[in-house]
C-alpha positions as a Markdown table, in Angstrom:
| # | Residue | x | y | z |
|---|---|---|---|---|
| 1 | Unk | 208.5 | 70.2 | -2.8 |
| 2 | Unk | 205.0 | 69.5 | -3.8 |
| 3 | Unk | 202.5 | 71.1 | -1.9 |
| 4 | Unk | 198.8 | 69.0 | -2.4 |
| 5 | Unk | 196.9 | 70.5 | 0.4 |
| 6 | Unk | 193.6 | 71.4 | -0.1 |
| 7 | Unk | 193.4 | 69.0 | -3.1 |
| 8 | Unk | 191.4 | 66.1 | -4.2 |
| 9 | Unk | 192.1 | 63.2 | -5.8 |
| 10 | Unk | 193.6 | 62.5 | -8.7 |
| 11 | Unk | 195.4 | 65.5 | -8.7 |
| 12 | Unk | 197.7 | 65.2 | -5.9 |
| 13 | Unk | 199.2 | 62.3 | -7.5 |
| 14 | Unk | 199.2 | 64.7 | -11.1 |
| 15 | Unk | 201.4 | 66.8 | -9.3 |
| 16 | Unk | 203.5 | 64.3 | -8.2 |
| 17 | Unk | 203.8 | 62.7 | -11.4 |
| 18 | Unk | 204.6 | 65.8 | -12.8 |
| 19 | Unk | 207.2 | 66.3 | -10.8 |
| 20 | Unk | 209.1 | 63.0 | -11.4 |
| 21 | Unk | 208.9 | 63.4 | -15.1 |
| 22 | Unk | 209.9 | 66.9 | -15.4 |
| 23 | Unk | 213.0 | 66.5 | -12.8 |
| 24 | Unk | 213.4 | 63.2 | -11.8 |
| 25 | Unk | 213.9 | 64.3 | -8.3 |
| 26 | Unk | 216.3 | 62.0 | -5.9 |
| 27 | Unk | 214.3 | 63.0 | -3.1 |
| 28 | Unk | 210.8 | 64.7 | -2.7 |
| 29 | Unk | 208.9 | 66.2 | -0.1 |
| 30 | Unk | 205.4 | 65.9 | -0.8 |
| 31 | Unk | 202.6 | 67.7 | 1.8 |
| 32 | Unk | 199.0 | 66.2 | 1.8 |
| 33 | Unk | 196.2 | 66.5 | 3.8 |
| 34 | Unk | 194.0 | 64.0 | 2.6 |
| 35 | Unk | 194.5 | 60.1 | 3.9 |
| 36 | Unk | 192.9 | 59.1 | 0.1 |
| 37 | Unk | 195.8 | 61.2 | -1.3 |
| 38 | Unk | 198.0 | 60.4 | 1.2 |
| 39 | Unk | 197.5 | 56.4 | 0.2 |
| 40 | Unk | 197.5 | 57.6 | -3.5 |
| 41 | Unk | 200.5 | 59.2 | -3.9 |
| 42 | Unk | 202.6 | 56.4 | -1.6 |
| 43 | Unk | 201.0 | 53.9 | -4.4 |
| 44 | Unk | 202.3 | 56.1 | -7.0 |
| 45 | Unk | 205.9 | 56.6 | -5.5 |
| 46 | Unk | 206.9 | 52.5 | -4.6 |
| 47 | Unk | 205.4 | 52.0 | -8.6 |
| 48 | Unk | 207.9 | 54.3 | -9.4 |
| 49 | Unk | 211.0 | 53.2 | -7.9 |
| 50 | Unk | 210.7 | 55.4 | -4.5 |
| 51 | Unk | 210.6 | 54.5 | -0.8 |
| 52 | Unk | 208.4 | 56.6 | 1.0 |
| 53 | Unk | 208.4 | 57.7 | 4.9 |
| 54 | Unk | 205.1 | 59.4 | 6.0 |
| 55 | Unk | 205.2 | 61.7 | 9.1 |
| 56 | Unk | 201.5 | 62.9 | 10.0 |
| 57 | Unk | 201.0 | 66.4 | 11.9 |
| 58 | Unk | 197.7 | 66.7 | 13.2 |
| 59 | Unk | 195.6 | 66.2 | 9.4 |
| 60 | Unk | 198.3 | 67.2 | 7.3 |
| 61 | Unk | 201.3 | 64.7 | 6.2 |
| 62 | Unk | 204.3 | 64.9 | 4.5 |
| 63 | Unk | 206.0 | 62.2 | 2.6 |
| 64 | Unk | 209.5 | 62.0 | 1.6 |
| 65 | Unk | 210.0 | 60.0 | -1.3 |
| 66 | Unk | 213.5 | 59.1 | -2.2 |
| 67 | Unk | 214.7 | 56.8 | -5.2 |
| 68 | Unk | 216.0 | 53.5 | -4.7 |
C-alpha cells in the first residue's frame, strides 16, 4: 500500500512509480487525497499496464490498481 496523503504533486505518482519498479506489485492500494494526484497517479497506472478502480471517501480516495 501507498499512502500519498497530505502530498503534492509529483510525488504521489514518485511513490507509485517506486513501487512498481521495486516490486512489480499485481495489485496496489494507493490512498490520495488530492483530485490532481488522484488524476495523476490513474494516468500513471493505465501507462503502465494497470486498471484502476477509484472509491472516494469524503476527500480522501483510494485506488486499486491491478495489472492486466
Amino acid at each position: 500500500m501507498v499512502d500519498a496523503r497530505g502530498l503534492s504533486c509529483p510525488m504521489p505518482v514518485v511513490m507509485v512509480q517506486n513501487e512498481v519498479k521495486k516490486n512489480n506489485p499485481q495489485t496496489l492500494e494507493v490512498l490520495l487525497d488530492s483530485r490532481c494526484s488522484v488524476e495523476n497517479v490513474t494516468r500513471f497506472a493505465k501507462n503502465n499496464g494497470y486498471d484502476v478502480k477509484a472509491e472516494a471517501d469524503g476527500e480522501e480516495t483510494k485506488l486499486i490498481l491491478t495489472r492486466k
